[in-house]
VEXSETI-436863 format. One record per residue (C-alpha): residue number from 1; residue in one letter; z, y, x. Coordinates in pm, 1 decimal. Layout:
BEGIN
NUM | A | Z | Y | X
...
This chain:
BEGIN
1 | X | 1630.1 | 12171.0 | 9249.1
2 | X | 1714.7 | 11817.9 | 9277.9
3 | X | 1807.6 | 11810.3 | 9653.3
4 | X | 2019.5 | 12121.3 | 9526.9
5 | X | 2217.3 | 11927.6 | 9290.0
6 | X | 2263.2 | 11605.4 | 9494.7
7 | X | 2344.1 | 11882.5 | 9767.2
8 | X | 2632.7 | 12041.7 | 9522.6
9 | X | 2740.6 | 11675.3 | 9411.5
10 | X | 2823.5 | 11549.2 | 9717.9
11 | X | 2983.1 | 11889.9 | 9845.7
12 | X | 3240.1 | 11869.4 | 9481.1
13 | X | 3282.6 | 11491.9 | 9570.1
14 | X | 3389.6 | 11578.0 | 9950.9
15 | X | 3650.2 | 11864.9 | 9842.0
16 | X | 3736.5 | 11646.3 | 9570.3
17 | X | 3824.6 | 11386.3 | 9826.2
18 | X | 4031.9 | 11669.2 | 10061.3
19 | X | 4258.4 | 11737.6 | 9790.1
20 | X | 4304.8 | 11392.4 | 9688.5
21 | X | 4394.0 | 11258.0 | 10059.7
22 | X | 4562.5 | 11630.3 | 10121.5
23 | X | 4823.0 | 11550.2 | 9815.5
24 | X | 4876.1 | 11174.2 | 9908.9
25 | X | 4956.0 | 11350.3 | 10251.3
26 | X | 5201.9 | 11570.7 | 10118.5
27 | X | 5361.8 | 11284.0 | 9874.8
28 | X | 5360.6 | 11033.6 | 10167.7
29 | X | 5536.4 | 11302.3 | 10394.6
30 | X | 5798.3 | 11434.7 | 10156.4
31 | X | 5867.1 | 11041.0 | 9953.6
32 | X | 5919.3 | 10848.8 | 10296.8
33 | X | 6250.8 | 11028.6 | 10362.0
34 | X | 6374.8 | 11164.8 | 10036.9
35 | X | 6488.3 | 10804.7 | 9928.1
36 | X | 6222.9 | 10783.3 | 9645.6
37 | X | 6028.5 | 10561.6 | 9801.6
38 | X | 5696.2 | 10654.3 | 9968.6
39 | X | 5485.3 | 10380.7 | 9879.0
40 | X | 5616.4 | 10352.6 | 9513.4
41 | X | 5481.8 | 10683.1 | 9461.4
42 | X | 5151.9 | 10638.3 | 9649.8
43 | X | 5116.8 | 10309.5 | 9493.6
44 | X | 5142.2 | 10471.7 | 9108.7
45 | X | 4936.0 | 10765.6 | 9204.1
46 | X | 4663.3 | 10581.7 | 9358.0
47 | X | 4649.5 | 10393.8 | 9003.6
48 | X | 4688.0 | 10759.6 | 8836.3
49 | X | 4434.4 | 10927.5 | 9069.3
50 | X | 4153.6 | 10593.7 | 9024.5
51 | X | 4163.2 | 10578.3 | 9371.7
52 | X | 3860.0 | 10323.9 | 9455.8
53 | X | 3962.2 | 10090.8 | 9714.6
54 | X | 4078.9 | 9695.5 | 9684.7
55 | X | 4460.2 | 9611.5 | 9788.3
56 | X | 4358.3 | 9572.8 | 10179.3
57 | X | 4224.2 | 9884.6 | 10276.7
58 | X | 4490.9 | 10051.0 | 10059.2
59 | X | 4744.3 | 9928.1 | 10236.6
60 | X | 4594.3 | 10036.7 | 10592.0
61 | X | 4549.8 | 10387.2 | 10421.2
62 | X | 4888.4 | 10405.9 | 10308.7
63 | X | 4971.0 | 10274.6 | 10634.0
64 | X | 4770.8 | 10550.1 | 10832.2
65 | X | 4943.7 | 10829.4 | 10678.1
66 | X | 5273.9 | 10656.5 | 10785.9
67 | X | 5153.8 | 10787.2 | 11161.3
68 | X | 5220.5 | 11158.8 | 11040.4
69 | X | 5574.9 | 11087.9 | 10938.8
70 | X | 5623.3 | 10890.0 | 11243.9
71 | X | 5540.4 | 11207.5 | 11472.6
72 | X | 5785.8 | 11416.9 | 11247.6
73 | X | 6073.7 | 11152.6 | 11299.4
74 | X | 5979.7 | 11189.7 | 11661.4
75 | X | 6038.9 | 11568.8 | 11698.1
76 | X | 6390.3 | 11537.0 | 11482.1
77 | X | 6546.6 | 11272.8 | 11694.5
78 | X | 6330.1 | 11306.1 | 12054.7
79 | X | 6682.8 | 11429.9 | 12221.8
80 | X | 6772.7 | 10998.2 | 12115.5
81 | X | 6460.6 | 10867.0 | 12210.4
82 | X | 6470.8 | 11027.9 | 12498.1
83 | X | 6778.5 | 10887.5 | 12635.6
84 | X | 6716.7 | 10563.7 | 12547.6
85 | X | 6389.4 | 10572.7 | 12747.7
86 | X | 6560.4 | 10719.2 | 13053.6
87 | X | 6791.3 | 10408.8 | 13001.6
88 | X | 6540.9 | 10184.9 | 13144.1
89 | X | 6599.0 | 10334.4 | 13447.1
90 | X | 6903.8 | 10453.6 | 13508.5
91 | X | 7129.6 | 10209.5 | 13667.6
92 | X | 7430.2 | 10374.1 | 13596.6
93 | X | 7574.6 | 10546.2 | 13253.2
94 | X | 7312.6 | 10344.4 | 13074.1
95 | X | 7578.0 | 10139.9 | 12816.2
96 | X | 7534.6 | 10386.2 | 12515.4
97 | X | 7149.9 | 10434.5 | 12547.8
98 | X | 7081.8 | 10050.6 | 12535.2
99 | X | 7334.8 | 9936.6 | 12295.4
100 | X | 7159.3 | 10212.4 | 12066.9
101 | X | 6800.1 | 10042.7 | 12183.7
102 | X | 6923.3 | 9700.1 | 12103.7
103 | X | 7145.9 | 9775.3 | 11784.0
104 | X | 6761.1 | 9940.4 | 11642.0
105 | X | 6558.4 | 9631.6 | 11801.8
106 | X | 6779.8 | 9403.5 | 11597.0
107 | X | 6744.0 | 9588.7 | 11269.6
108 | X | 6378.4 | 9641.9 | 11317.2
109 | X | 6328.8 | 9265.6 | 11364.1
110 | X | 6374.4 | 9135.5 | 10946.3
111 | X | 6102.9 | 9403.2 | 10821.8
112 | X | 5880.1 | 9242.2 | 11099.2
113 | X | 5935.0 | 8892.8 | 11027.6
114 | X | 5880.7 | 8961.0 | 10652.5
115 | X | 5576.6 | 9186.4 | 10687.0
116 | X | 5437.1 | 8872.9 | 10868.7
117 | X | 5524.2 | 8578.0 | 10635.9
118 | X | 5455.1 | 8790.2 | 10315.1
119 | X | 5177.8 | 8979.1 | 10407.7
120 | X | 4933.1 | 8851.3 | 10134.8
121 | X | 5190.8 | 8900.7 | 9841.8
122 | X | 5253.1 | 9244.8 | 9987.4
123 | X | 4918.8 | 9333.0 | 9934.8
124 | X | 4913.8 | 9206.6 | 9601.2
125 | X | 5256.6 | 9419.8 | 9545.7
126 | X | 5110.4 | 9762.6 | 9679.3
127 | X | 4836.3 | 9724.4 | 9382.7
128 | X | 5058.5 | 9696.5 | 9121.3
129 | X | 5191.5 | 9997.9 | 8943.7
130 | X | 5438.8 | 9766.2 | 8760.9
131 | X | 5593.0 | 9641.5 | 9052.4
132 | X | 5655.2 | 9956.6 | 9173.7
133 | X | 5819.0 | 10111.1 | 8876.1
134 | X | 6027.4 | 9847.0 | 8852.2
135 | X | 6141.6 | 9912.6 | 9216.5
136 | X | 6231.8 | 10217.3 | 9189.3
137 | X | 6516.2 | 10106.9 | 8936.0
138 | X | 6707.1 | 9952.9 | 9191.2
139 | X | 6614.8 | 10226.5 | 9463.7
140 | X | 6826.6 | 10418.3 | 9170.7
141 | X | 7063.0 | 10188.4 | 9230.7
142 | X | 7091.5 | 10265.5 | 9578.3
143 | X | 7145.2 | 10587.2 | 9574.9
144 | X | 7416.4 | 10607.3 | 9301.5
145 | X | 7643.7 | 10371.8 | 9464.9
146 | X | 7584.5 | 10550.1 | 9811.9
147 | X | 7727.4 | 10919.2 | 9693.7
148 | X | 8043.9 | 10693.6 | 9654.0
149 | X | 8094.4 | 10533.5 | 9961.5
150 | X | 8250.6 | 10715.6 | 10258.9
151 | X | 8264.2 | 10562.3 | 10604.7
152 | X | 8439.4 | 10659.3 | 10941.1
153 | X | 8265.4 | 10513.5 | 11226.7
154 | X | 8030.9 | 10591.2 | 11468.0
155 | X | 7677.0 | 10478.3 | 11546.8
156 | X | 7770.4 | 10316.5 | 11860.5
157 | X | 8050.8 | 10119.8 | 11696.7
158 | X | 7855.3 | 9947.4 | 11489.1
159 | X | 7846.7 | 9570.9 | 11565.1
160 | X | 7527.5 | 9410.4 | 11581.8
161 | X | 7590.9 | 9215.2 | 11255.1
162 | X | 7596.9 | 9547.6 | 11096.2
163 | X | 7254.8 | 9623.9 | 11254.3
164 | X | 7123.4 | 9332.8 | 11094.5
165 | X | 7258.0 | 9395.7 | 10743.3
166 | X | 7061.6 | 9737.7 | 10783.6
167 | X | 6722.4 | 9570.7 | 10913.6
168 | X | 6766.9 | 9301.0 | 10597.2
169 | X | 6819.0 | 9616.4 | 10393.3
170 | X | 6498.0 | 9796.8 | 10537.8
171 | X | 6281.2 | 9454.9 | 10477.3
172 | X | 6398.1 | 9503.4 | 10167.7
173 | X | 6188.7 | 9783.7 | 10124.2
174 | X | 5834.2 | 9663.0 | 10209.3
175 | X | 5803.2 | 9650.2 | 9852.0
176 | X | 5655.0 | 9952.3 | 9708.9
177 | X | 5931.0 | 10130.5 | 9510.7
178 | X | 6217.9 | 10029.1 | 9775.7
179 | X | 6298.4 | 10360.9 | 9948.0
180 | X | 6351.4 | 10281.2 | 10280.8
181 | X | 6559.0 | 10572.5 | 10385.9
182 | X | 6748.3 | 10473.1 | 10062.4
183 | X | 6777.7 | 10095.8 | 10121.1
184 | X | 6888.1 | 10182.8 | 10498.1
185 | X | 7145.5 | 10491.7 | 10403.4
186 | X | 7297.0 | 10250.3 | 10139.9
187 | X | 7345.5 | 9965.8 | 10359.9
188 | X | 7471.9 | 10200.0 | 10670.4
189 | X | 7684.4 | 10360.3 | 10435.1
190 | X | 7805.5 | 9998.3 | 10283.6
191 | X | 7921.9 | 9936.1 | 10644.5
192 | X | 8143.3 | 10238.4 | 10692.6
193 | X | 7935.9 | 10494.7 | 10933.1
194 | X | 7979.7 | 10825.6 | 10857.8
195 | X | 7714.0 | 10993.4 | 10687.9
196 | X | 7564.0 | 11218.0 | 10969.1
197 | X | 7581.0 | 10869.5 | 11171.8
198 | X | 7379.2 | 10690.5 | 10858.4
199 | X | 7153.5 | 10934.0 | 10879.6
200 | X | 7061.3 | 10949.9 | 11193.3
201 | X | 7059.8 | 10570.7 | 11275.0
202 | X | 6825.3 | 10524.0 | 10953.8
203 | X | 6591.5 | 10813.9 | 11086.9
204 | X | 6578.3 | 10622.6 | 11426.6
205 | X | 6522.4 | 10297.4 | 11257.1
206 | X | 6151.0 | 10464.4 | 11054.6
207 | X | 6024.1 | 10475.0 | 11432.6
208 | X | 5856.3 | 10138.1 | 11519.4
209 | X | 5804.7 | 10072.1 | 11157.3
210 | X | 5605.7 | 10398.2 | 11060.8
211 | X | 5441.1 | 10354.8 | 11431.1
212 | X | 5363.5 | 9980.7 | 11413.3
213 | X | 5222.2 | 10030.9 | 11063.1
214 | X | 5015.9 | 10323.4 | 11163.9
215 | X | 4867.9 | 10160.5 | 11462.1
216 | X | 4825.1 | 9769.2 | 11298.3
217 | X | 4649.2 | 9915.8 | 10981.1
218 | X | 4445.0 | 10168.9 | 11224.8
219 | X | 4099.4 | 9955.0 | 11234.1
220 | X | 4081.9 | 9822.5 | 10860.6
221 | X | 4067.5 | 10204.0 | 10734.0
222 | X | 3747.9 | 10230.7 | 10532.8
223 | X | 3815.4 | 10631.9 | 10482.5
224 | X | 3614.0 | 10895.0 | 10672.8
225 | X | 3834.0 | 10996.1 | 11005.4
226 | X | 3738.3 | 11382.3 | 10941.1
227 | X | 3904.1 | 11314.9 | 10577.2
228 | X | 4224.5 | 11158.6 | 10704.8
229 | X | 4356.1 | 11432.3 | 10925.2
230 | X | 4412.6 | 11639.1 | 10637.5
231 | X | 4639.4 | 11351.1 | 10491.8
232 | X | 4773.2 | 11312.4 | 10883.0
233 | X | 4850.1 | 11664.3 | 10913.7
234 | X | 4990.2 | 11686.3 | 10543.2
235 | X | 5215.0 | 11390.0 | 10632.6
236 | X | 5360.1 | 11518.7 | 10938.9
237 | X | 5439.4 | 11859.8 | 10808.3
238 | X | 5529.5 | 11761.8 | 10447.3
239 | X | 5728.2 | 11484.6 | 10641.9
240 | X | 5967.4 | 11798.1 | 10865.1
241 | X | 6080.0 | 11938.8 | 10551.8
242 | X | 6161.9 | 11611.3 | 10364.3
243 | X | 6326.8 | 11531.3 | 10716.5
244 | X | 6560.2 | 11850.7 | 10640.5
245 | X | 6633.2 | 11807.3 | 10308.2
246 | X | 6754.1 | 11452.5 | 10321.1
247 | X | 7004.9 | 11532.7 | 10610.1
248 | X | 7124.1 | 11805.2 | 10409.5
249 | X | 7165.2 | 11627.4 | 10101.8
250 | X | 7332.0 | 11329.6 | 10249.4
251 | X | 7604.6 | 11482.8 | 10405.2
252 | X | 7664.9 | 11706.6 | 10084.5
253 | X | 7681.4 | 11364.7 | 9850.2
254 | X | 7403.3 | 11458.8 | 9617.2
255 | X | 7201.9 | 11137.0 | 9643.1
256 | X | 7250.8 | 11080.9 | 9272.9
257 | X | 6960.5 | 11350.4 | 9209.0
258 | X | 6720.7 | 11162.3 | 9338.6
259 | X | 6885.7 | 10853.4 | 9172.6
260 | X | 6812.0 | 11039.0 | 8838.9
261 | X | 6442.6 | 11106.2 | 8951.4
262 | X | 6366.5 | 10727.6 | 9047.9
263 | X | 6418.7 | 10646.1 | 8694.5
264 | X | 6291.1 | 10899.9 | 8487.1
265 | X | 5993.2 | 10872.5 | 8739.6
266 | X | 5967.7 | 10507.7 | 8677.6
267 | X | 5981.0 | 10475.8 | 8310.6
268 | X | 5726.9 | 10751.1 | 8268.9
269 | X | 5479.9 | 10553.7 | 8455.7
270 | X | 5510.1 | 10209.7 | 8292.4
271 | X | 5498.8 | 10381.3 | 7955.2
272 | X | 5211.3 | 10581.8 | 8070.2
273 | X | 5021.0 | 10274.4 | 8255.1
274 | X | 5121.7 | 10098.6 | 7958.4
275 | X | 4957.5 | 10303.3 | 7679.5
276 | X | 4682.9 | 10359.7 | 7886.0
């Protein structure tokens, strides 16, 4: 009877654990392109949820489901990826195809650097539900002021200055409660591309970060592998439709919404953190 009950114990505790990495999944997925911020959210709902691991190993965690959103990034923007691959190797109409891989390589390099130099106090941040409710104000902030810019230029006009305003934009971000997508959007927008063009450079821009997060934070997961394909798979396909909706969105100027959501979503968890 015993055996039975340790039996149905650890059973609950392992469905129990499903759901929990399942919905992180799904949050993970849908927050890293709606311009909520991901790891805001994850951050507060690992505090919410009790979740029972130190400010390391949540990080890789949070880190690992970044690997599902990377693969659904992949499959909206492969046709770019793709020719910027078969740039490499073409000797001829190759100009567009590496300005677009260098223009991303210099935007990608800030978040690097910082991730490097700060990686103790990012730890530190990704623990704290304060920090990222605070965050999320100025993620707000973002958003608001982007539905009012309009730009007219290209991807592939940008100057490589501009590429560097976005990467200091998307270091920016590291910090939990700094949308990304938001942070990058804003400062694309802030530099006159047109909105499709924002969108799909930002997109772009989530590739080596989500995939050298992933892969960096791989070994120092403590979580069962079996558990974390559910929050893989959740990521990936949560991530498709978030994909979707944020393209759509974007283009029709309704980035306010979510501006509205980061706040009322932030002061509801400092005053519930702080009462309880």
């Amino acid at each position: 009877m015993i055996l039975s009950l340790n039996r149905y114990r650890k059973r609950r505790a392992s469905v129990s654990n499903v759901f929990l990495i399942t919905f992180l999944g799904i949050v993970q997925g849908l927050t890293e392109f709606l311009p909520v911020s991901s790891s805001g959210h994850l951050t507060i709902f690992s505090n919410f949820f009790e979740v029972e691991l130190d400010a390391q190993n949540l990080k890789a965690f949070f880190a690992f489901l970044h690997l599902g959103t990377f693969f659904a990034v992949l499959l909206f923007t492969y046709k770019d990826v793709w020719n910027i691959f078969r740039g490499f190797f073409q000797k001829e109409d190759r100009p567009d195809s590496m300005k677009l891989f260098w223009l991303l390589f210099v935007a990608t390099v800030p978040a690097v650097v910082v991730a490097l130099l700060f990686e103790e106090q990012i730890d530190i941040a990704f623990s704290s539900y304060l920090v990222s409710s605070f965050m999320l104000f100025i993620t707000a902030f973002f958003l608001f002021v982007s539905d009012r810019l309009k730009g007219h230029r290209i991807m592939m006009d940008m100057a490589f200055k501009g590429a560097l305003i976005i990467g200091l934009f998307q270091a920016f971000s590291i910090l939990p409660g700094i949308s990304r997508s938001g942070a990058t959007l804003f400062a694309a927008l802030l530099i006159g591309l047109r909105r499709k063009e924002a969108v799909r450079f930002s997109f772009l821009l989530s590739l080596p970060i989500t995939l050298g997060a992933g892969l960096t934070q791989l070994s120092s997961v403590t979580i069962d592998y079996r558990f974390l394909f559910y929050g893989f798979a959740a990521s990936f396909l949560a991530g498709l439709f978030g994909l979707w909706l944020l393209k759509k969105l974007v283009i029709q100027g309704k980035l306010k919404v979510f501006g509205i959501y980061c706040i009322i979503f932030g002061v509801a968890s400092i005053v519930y953190f702080g009462v309880v």
